[in-house]
MIVEXTOR-774038 format. One record per residue (C-alpha): residue number from 0; residue in one letter; chain; x, y, z. Coordinates in Angstrom, 1 decimal. Each point is the difference from the previous one (the first is absolute). Layout:
BEGIN
+-----+----+----+--------+--------+--------+
:   i : aa : ch :     px :     py :     pz :
+-----+----+----+--------+--------+--------+
: NUM :  A :  A :      X :      Y :      Z :
...
+-----+----+----+--------+--------+--------+
This chain:
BEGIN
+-----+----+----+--------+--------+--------+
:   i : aa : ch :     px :     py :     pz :
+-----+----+----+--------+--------+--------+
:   0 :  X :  A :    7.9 :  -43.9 :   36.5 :
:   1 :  X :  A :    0.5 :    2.7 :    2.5 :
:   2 :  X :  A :   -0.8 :    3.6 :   -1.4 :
:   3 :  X :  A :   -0.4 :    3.7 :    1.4 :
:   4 :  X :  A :   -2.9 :    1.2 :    1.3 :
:   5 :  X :  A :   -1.2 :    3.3 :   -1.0 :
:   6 :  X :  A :    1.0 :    2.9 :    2.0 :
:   7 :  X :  A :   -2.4 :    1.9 :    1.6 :
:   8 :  X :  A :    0.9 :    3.7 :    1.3 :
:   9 :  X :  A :   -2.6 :    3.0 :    1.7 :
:  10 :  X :  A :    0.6 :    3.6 :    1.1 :
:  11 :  X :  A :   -2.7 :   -1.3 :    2.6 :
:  12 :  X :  A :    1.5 :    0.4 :    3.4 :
:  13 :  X :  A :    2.5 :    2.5 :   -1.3 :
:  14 :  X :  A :   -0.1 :    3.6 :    1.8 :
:  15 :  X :  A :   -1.4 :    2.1 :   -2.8 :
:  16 :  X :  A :    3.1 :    1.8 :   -0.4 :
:  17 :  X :  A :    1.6 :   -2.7 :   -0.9 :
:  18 :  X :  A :   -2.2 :   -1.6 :   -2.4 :
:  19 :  X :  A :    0.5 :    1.5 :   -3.2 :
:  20 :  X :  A :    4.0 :   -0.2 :    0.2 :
:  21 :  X :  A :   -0.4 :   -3.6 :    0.8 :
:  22 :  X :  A :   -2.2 :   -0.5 :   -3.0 :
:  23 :  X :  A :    3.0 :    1.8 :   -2.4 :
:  24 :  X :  A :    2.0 :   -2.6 :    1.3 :
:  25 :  X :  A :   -2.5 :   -2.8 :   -0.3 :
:  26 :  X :  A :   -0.3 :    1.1 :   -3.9 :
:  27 :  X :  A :    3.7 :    0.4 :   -0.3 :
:  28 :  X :  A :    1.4 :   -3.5 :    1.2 :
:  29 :  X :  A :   -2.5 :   -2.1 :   -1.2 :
:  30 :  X :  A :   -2.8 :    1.9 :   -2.7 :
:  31 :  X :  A :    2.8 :    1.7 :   -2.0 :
:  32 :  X :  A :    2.3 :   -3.2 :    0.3 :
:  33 :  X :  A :    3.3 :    2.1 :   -0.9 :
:  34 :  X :  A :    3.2 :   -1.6 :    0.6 :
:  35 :  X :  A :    2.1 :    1.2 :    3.3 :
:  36 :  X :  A :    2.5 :    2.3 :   -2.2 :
:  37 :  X :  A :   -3.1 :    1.6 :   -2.0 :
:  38 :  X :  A :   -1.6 :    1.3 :    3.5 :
:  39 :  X :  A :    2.5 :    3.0 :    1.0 :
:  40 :  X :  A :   -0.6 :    1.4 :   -2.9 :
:  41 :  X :  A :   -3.9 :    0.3 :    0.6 :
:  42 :  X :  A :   -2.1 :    2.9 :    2.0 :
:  43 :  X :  A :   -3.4 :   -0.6 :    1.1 :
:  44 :  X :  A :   -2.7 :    2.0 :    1.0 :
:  45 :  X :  A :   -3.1 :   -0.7 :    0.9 :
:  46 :  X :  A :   -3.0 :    2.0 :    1.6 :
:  47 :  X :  A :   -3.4 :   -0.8 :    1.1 :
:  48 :  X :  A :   -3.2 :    1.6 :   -2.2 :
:  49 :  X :  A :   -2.6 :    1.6 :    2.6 :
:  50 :  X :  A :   -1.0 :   -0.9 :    3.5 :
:  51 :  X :  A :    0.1 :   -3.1 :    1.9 :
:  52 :  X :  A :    2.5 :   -2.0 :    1.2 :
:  53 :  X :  A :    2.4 :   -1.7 :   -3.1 :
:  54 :  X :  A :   -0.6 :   -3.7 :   -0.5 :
:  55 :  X :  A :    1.7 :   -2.4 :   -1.9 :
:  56 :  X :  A :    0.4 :   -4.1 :   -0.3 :
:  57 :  X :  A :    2.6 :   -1.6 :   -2.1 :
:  58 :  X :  A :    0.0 :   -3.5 :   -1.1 :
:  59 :  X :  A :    3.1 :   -1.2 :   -2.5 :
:  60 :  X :  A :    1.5 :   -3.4 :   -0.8 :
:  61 :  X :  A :    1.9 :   -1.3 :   -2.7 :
:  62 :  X :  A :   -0.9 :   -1.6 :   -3.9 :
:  63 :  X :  A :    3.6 :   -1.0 :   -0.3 :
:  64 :  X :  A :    1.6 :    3.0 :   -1.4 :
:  65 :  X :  A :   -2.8 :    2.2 :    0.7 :
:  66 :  X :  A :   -1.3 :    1.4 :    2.8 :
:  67 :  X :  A :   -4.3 :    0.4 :    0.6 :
:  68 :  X :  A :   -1.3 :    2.5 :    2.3 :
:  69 :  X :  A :   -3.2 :    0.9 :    0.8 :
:  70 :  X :  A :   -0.8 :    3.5 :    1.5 :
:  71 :  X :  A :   -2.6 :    1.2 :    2.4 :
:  72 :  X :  A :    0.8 :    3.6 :    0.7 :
:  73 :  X :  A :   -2.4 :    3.0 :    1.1 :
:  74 :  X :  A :    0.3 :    3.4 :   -2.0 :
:  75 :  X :  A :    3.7 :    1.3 :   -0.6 :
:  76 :  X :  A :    2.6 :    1.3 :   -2.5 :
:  77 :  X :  A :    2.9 :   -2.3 :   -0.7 :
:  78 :  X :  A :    3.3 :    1.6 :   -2.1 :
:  79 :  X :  A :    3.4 :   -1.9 :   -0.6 :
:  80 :  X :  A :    2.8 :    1.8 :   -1.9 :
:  81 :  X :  A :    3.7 :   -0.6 :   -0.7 :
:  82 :  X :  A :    3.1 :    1.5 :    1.6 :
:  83 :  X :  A :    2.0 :   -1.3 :   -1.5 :
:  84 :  X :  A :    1.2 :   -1.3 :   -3.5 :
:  85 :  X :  A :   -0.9 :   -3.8 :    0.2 :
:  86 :  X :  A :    0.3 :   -3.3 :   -2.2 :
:  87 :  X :  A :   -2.8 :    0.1 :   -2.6 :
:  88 :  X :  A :    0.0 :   -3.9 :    0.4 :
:  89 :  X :  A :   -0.4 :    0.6 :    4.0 :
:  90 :  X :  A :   -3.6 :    1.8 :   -0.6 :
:  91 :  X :  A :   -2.9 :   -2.7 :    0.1 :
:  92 :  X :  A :   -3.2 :    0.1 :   -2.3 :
:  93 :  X :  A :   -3.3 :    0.1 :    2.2 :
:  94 :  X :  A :   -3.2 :   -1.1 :   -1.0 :
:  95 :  X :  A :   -3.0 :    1.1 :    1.7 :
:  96 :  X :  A :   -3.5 :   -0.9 :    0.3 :
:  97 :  X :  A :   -2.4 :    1.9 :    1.9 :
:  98 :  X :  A :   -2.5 :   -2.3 :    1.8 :
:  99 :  X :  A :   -2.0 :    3.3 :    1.2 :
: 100 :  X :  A :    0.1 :    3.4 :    0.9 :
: 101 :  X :  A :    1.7 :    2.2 :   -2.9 :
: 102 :  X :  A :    3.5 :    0.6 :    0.4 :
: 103 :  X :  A :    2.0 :    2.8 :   -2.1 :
: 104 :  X :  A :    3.4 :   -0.4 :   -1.3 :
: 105 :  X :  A :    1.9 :    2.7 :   -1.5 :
: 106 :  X :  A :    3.8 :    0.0 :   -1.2 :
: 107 :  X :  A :    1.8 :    2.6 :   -2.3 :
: 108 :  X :  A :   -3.3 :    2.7 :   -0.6 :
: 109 :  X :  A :   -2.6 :   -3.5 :   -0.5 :
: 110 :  X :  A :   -2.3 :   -1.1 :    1.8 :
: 111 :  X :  A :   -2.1 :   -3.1 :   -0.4 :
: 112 :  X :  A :   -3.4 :   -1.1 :    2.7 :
: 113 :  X :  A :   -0.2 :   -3.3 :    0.4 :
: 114 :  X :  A :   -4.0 :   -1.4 :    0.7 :
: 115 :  X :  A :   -0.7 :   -3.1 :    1.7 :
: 116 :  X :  A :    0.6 :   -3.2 :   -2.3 :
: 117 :  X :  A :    2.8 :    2.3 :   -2.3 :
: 118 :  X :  A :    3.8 :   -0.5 :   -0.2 :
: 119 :  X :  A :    3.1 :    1.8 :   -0.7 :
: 120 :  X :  A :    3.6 :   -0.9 :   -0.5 :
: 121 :  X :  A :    2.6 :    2.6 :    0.3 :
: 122 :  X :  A :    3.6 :    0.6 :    0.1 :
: 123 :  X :  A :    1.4 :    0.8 :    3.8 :
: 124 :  X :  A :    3.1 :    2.0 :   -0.9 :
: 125 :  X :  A :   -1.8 :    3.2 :   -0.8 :
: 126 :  X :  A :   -1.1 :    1.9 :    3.1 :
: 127 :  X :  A :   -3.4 :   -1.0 :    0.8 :
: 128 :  X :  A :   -3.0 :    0.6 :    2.0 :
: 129 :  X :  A :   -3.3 :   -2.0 :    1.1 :
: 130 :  X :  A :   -3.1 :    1.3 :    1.7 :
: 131 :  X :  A :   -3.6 :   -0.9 :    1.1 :
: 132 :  X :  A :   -2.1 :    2.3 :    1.5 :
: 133 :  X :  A :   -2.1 :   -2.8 :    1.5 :
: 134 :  X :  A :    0.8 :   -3.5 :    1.2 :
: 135 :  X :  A :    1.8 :   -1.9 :   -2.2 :
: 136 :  X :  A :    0.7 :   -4.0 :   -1.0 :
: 137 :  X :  A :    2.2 :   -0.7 :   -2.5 :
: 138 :  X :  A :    2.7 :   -2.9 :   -1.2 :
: 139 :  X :  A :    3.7 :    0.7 :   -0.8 :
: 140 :  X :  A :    2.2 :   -1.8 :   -1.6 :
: 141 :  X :  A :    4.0 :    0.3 :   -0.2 :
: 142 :  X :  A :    1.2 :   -1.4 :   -2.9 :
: 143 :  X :  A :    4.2 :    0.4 :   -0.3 :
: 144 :  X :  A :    0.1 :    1.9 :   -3.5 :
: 145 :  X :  A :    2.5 :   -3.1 :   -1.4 :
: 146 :  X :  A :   -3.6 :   -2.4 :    0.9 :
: 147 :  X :  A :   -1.8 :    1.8 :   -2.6 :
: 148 :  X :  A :    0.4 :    0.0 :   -4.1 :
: 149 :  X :  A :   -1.4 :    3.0 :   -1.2 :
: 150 :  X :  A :    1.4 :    2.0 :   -3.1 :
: 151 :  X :  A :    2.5 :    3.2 :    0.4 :
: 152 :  X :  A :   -1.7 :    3.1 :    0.6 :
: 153 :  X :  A :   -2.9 :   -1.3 :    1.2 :
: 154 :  X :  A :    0.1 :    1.6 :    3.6 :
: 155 :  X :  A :    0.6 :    3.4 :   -1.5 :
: 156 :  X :  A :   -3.3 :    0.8 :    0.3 :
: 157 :  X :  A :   -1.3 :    0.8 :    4.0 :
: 158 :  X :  A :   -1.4 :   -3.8 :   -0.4 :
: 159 :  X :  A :   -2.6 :   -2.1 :   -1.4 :
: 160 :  X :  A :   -3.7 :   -1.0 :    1.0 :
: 161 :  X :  A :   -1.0 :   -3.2 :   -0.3 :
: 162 :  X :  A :   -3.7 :   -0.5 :   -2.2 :
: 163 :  X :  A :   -1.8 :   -1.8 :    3.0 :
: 164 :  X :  A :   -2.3 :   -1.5 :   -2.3 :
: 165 :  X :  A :    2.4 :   -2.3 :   -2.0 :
: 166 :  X :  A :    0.2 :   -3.6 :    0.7 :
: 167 :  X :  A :    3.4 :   -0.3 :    0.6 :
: 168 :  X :  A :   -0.2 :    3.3 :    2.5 :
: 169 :  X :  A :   -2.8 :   -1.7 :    2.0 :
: 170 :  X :  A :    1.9 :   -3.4 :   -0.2 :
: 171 :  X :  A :    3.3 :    2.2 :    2.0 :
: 172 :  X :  A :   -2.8 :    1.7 :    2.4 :
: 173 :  X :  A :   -1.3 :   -3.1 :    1.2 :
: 174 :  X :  A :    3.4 :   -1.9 :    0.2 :
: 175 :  X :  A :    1.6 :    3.1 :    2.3 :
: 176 :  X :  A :   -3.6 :   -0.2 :    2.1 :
: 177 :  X :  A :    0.0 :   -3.8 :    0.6 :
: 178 :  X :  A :    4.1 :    0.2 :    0.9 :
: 179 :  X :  A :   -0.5 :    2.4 :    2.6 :
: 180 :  X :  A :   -3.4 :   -1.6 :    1.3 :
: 181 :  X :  A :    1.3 :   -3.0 :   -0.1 :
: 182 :  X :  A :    3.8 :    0.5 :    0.9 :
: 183 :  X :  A :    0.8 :   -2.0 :    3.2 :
: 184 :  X :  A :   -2.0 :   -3.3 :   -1.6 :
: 185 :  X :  A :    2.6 :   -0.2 :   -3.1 :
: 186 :  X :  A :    3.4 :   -1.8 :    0.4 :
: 187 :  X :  A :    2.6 :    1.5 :   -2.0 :
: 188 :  X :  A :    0.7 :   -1.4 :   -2.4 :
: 189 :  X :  A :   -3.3 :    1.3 :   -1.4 :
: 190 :  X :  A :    0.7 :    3.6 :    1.3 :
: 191 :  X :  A :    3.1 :   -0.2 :   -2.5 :
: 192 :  X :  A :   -2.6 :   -1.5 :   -2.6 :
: 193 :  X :  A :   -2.1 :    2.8 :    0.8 :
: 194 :  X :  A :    2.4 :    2.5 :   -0.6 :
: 195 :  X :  A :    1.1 :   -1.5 :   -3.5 :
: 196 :  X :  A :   -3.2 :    0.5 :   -1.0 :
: 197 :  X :  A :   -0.4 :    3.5 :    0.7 :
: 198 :  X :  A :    3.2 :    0.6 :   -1.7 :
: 199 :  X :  A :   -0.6 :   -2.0 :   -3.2 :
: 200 :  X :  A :   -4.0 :    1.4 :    0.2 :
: 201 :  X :  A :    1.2 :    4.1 :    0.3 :
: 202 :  X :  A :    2.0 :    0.0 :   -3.4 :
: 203 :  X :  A :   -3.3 :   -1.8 :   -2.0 :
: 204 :  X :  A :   -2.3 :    3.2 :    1.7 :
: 205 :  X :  A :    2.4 :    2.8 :   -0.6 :
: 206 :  X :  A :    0.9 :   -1.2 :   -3.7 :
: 207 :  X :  A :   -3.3 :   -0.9 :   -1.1 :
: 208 :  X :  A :   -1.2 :    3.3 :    0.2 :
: 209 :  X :  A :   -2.2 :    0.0 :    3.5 :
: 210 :  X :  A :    1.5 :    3.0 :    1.4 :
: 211 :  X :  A :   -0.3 :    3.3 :   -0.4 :
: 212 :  X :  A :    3.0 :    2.6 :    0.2 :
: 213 :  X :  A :   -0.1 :    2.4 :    2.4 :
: 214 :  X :  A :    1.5 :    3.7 :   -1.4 :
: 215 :  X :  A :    2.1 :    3.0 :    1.3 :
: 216 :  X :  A :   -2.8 :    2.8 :    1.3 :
: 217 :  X :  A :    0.7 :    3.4 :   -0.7 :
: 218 :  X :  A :    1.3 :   -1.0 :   -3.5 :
: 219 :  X :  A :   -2.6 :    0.6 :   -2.9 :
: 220 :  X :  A :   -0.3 :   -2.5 :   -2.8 :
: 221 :  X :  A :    0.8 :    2.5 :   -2.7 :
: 222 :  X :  A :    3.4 :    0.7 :    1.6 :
: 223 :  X :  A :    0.8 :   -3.9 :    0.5 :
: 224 :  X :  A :   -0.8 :   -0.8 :   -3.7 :
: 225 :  X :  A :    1.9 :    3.2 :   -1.6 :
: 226 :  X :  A :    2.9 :   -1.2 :    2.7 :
: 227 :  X :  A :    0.3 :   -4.0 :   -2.0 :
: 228 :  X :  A :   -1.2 :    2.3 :   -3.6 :
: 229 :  X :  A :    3.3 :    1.4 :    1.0 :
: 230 :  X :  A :    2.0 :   -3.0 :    0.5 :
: 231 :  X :  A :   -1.5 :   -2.1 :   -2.5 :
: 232 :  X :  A :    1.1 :    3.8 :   -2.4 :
: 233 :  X :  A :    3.7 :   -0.5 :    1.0 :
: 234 :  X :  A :    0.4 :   -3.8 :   -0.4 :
: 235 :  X :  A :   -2.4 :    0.0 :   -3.6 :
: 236 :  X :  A :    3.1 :   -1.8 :   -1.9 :
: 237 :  X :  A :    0.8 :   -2.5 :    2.6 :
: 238 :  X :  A :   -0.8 :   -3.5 :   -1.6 :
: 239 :  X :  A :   -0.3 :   -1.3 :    3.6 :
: 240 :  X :  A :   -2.3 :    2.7 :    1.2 :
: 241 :  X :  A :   -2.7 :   -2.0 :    2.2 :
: 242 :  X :  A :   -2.6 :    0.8 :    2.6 :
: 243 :  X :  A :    1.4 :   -1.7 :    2.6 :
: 244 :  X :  A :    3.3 :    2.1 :   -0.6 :
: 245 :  X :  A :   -2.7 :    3.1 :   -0.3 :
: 246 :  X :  A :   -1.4 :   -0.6 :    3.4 :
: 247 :  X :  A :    3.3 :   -0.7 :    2.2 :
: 248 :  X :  A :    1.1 :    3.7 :   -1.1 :
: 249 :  X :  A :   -3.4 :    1.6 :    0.7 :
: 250 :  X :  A :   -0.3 :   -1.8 :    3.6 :
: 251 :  X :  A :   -3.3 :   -1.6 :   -1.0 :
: 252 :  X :  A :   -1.2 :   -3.7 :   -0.8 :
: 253 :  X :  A :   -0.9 :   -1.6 :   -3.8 :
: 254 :  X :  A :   -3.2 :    0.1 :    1.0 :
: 255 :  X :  A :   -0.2 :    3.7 :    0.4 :
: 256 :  X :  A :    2.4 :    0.9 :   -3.2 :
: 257 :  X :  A :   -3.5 :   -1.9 :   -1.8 :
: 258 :  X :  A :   -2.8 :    1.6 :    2.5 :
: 259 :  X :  A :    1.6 :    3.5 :   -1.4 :
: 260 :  X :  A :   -0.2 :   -0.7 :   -3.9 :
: 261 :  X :  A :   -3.3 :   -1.9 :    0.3 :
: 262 :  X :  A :   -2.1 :    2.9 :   -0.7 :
: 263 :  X :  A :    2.3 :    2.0 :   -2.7 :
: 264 :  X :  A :   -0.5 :    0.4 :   -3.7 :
: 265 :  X :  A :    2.1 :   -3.0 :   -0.8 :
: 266 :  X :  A :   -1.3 :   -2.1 :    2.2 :
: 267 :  X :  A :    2.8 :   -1.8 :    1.9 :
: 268 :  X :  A :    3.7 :    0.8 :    0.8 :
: 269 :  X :  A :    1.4 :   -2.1 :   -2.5 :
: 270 :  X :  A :   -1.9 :    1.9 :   -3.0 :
: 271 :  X :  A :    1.3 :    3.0 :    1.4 :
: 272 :  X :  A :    3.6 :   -0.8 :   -0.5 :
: 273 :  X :  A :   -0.4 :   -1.7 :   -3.2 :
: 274 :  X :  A :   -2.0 :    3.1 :   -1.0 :
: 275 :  X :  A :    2.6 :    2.9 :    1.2 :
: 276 :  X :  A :    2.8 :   -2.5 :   -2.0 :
: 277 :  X :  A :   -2.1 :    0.2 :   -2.9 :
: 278 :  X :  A :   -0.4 :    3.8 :    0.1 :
: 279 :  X :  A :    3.5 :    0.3 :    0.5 :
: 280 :  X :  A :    0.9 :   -2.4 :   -2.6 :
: 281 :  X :  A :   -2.1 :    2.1 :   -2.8 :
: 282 :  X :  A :    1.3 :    3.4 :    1.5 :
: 283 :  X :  A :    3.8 :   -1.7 :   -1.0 :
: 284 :  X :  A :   -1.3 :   -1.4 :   -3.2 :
: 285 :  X :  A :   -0.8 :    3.5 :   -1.6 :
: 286 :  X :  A :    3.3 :    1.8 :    1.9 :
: 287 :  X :  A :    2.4 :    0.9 :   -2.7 :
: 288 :  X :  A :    2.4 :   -0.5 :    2.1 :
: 289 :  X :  A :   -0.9 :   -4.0 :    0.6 :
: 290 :  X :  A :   -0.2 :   -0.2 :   -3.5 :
: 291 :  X :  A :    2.5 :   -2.4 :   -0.5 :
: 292 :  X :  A :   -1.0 :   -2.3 :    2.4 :
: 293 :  X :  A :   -2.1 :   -2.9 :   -1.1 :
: 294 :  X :  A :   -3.5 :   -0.6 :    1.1 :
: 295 :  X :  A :    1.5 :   -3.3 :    2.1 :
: 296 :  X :  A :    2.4 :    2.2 :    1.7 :
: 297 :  X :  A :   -2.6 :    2.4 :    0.6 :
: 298 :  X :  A :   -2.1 :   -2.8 :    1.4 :
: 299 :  X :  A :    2.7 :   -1.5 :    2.0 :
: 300 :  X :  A :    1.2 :    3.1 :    1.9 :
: 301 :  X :  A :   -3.5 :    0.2 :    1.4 :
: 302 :  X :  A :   -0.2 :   -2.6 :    1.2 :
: 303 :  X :  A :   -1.7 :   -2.7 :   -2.3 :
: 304 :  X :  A :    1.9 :   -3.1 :   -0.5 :
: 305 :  X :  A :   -2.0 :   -1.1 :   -3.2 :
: 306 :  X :  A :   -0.1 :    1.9 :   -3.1 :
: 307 :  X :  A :   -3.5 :   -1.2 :   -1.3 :
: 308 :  X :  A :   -1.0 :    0.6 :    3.7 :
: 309 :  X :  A :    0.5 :    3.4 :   -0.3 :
: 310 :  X :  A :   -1.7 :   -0.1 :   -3.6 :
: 311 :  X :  A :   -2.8 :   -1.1 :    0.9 :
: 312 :  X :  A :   -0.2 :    2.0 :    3.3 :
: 313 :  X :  A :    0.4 :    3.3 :   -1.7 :
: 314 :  X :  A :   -2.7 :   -0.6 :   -3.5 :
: 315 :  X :  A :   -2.7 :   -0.8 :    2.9 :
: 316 :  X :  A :    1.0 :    3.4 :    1.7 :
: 317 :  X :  A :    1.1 :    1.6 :   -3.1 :
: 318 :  X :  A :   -2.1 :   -1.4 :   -3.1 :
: 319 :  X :  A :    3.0 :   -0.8 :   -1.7 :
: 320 :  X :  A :    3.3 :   -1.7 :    0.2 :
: 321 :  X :  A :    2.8 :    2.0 :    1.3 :
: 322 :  X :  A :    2.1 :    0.2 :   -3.8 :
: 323 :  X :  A :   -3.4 :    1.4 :   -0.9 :
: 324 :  X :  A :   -0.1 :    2.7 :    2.3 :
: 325 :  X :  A :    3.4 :    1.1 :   -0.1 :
: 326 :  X :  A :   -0.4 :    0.0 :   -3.9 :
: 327 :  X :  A :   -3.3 :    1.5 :    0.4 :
: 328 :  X :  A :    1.8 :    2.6 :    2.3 :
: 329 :  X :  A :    3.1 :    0.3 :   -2.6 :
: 330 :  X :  A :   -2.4 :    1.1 :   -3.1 :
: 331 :  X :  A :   -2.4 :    2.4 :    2.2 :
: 332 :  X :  A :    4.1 :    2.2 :    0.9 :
: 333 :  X :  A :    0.3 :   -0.2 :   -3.6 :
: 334 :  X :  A :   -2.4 :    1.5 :   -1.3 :
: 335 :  X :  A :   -0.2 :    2.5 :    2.1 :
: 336 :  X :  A :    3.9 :    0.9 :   -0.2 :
+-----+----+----+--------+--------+--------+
């Protein structure tokens, strides 16, 4: 079965003036992958990083519906931002693993370095930029953002690192490697197999906990948490309160909404809201003005759907059960009326 050989493309022979705009364009049509209408709407800017003559070699072929790239580029500084308002679907998902050099990607105040033998998969419709200050070698991969099945919200961090000493992680290294090094030698029907796999394998890394998130700089951790205190405050008697909800409206991943609690008094996020609903529950229990609401009622309007849920919930915080307590409370107001 005939197949497409891999396409091989230098800035050697190019007059050095030259060179760099022809690598934007290399990177644009082929690294980036975007569709014909998405281009327009992108400006690139690219500069070299000290003295010497820029240098860069492109190869890039195709795993079905991605496309693999390998990049061999001399120091330089690599932005690409939006003009214009574009389709959120139009925006492809890279993947990149740096083979060696250290490259440095930053996007929306963040910045991440990537060593040789790490990777990092990030969201292309934010402005970005990638820099090495010495020769680089890396792999990119364009996967169309339809390809890949990842949860809502999970590219609202600036991306995520890959733990390049999981199995599965080392088991995607080496296929990418052996695709590129091995490109023109597979029909392809196996290129298409190839690309399945990465697909299908991606999902099993990212949900399984081998990455690692990848957070706004400039914003301290104290403001972040009293930001989702705050949200998790105003939506306290919402039955259908969840931290996936929690993270979409603070920009951040589940992962991070967990990161944050992990080292607070209660111990995880989910205490924390069962512990402000229980504080708010007993603050109600002893209002006069709630008097004539039922302990259920109470229970239910912060969001417990159980009654003996919320019983048992508050005697461990409390000591007692919540009729105690708001008897307890009743007798202290009279006798001291």
């Amino acid at each position: 079965m005939q197949t497409e050989s891999m396409m091989h493309l230098s800035t050697e022979g190019i007059e050095e003036q030259y060179r760099l705009s022809n690598w934007v364009q290399y990177i644009t049509n082929f690294v980036g992958k975007g569709p014909d209408p998405f281009k327009p709407a992108e400006v690139v800017h690219s500069q070299p990083i000290g003295k010497g003559e820029f240098e860069g070699n492109l190869e890039s072929g195709s795993l079905g519906s991605l496309q693999l790239s390998r990049l061999r580029v001399s120091p330089h500084r690599f932005r690409r931002s939006l003009n214009a308002p574009t389709s959120f679907a139009a925006t492809p998902i890279l993947l990149v693993v740096q083979l060696n050099g250290v490259t440095c990607l930053k996007s929306s105040g963040a910045k991440e370095y990537l060593e040789p033998g790490s990777a990092f998969i990030f969201d292309t419709r934010n402005t970005f930029e990638i820099s090495n200050d010495e020769y680089s070698d890396q792999l990119v991969v364009a996967i169309p953002r339809k390809s890949l099945s990842v949860a809502n919200g999970f590219f609202n961090t600036l991306g995520h690192k890959l733990c390049n000493d999981h199995g599965l992680t080392k088991l995607l290294y080496g296929m990418l490697s052996e695709s590129i090094f091995n490109y023109d030698s597979l029909n392809l029907d196996s290129k298409i197999s190839l690309g399945q796999s990465v697909l299908q394998l991606l999902p099993n890394i990212l949900d399984q906990g081998t990455v690692e998130d990848i957070e706004l700089l400039g914003t301290s951790t104290d403001i972040t948490t009293q930001a989702v205190k705050n949200y998790i405050e105003q939506h306290l008697d919402d039955p259908l309160l969840t931290i996936e909800r929690i993270a979409e409206a603070n920009n951040c991943s589940v992962r991070t909404i967990h990161r944050l609690f992990k080292h607070s008094e209660v111990g995880s996020v989910g205490h924390y809201i069962w512990d402000r609903r229980l504080r708010a529950a007993a603050r109600k229990l002893i209002d006069p003005g709630f008097s004539h609401c039922s302990i259920t009622d109470i229970a239910f309007s912060w969001g417990f759907s159980s009654s003996a849920h919320f019983s048992r919930c508050f005697k461990v915080s409390y000591g007692m059960t919540p009729r105690a307590y708001r008897n307890a409370e009743l007798l202290m107001k009279c006798k001291n009326a």
